[in-house]
C-alpha positions as a printed Julia matrix, in Angstrom:
152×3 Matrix{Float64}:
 174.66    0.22  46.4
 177.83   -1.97  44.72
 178.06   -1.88  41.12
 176.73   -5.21  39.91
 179.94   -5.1   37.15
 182.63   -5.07  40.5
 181.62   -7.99  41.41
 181.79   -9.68  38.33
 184.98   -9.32  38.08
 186.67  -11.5   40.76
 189.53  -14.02  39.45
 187.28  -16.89  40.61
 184.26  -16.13  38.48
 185.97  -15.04  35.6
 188.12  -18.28  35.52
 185.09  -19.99  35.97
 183.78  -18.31  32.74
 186.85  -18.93  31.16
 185.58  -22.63  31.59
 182.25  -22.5   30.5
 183.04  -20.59  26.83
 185.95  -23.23  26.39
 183.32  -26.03  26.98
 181.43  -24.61  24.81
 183.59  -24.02  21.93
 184.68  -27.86  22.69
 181.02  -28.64  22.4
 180.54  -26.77  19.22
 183.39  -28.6   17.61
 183.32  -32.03  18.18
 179.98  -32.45  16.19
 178.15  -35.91  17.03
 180.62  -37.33  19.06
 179.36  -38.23  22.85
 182.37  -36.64  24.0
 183.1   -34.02  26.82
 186.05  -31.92  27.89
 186.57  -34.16  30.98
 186.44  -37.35  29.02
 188.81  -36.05  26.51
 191.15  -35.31  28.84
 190.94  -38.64  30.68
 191.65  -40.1   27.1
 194.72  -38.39  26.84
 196.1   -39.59  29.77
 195.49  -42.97  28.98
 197.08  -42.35  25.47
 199.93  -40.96  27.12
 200.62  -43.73  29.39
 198.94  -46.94  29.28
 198.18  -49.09  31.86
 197.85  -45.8   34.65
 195.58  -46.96  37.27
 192.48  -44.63  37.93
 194.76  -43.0   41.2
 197.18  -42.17  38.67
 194.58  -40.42  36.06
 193.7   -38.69  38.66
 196.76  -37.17  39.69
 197.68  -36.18  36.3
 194.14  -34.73  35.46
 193.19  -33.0   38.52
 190.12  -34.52  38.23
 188.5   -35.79  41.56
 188.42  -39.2   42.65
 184.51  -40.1   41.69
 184.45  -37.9   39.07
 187.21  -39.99  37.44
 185.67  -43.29  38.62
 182.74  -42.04  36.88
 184.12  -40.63  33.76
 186.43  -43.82  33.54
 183.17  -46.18  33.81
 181.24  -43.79  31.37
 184.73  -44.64  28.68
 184.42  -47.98  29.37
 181.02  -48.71  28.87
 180.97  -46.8   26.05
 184.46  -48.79  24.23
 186.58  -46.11  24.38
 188.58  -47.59  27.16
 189.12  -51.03  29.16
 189.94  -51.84  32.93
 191.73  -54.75  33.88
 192.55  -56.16  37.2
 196.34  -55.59  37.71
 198.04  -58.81  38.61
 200.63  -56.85  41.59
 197.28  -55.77  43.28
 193.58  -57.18  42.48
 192.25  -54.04  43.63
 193.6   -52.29  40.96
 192.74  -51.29  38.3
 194.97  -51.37  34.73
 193.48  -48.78  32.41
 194.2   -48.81  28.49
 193.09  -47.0   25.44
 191.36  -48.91  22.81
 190.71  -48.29  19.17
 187.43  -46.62  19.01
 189.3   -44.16  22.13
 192.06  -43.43  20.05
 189.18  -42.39  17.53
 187.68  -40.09  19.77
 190.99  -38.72  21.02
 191.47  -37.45  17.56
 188.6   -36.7   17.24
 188.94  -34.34  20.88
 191.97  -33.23  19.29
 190.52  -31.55  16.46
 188.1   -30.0   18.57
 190.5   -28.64  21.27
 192.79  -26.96  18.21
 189.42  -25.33  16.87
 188.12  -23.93  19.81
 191.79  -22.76  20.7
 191.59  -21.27  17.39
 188.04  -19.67  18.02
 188.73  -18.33  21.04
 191.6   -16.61  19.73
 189.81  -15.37  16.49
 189.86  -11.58  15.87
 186.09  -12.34  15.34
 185.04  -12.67  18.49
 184.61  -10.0   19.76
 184.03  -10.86  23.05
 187.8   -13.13  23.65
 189.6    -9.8   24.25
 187.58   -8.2   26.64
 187.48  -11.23  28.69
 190.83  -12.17  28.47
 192.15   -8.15  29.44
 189.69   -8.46  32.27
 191.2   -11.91  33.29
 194.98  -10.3   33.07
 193.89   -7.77  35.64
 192.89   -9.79  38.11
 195.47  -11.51  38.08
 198.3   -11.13  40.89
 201.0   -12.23  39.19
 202.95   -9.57  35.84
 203.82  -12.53  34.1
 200.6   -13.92  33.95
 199.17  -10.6   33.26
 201.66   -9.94  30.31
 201.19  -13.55  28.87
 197.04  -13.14  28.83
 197.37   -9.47  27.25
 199.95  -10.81  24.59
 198.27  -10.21  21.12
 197.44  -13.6   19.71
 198.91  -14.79  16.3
């Protein structure tokens, strides 16, 4: 019978665990804010260019096309961003940060820098194990070295 732990340790699902504690440590740190990782991210790219249109979010997110429809909708409902029609093309969309997003991206920003922080922590116990036991899965010695580096 396979050892339970072997399987466990494939790239895929410990990247995908990777995920969930940093969403978590997000989660923990941004308090009362109705803010996600996702969001936050859509946020910066907004802050970082305005005007992108939601194909262009999307290709500098990585996020999927209705999950940034979605998440775009969710920002705008909620203030933290607005949608225009672009005059070039009416099917566009114009997307631009607005005050109360710029208050949530600092807000994200804090939050990324203490779960960074966290995760990092000789504290937690659990960061090093995981991150050695990313580092060998991993086919490439650069990333390998660069996960087993000792943090600072």
């Amino acid at each position: 019978m396979p050892r339970a732990v072997k399987s466990l340790s494939s790239l895929l699902h410990l990247l995908h665990r990777a995920s969930q504690r940093a969403d978590g440590l997000f989660a923990g740190n941004v308090r009362d804010a109705d803010l996600t990782p996702r969001q936050f991210v859509i946020l910066q790219a907004v802050a970082d260019k305005n005007g992108l249109s939601q194909t262009d979010i999307m290709a500098a997110t990585g996020i999927d096309r209705s999950s940034t429809a979605e998440l775009v909708q969710r920002l705008v409902t909620h203030g933290s961003l607005q949608r225009r029609r672009t005059r070039r093309d009416a099917r566009i969309y114009a997307v631009r940060i607005t005050s109360h997003g710029r208050s949530l991206l600092g807000i994200g920003a804090a939050a990324t820098r203490a779960a960074v922080s966290s995760a990092y922590s000789r504290s937690n116990s659990r960061w090093p194990d995981f991150s050695t036991g990313i580092a060998k899965v991993m086919p490439s010695p650069r990333a390998r070295r660069w996960m087993s580096a000792p943090s600072s």
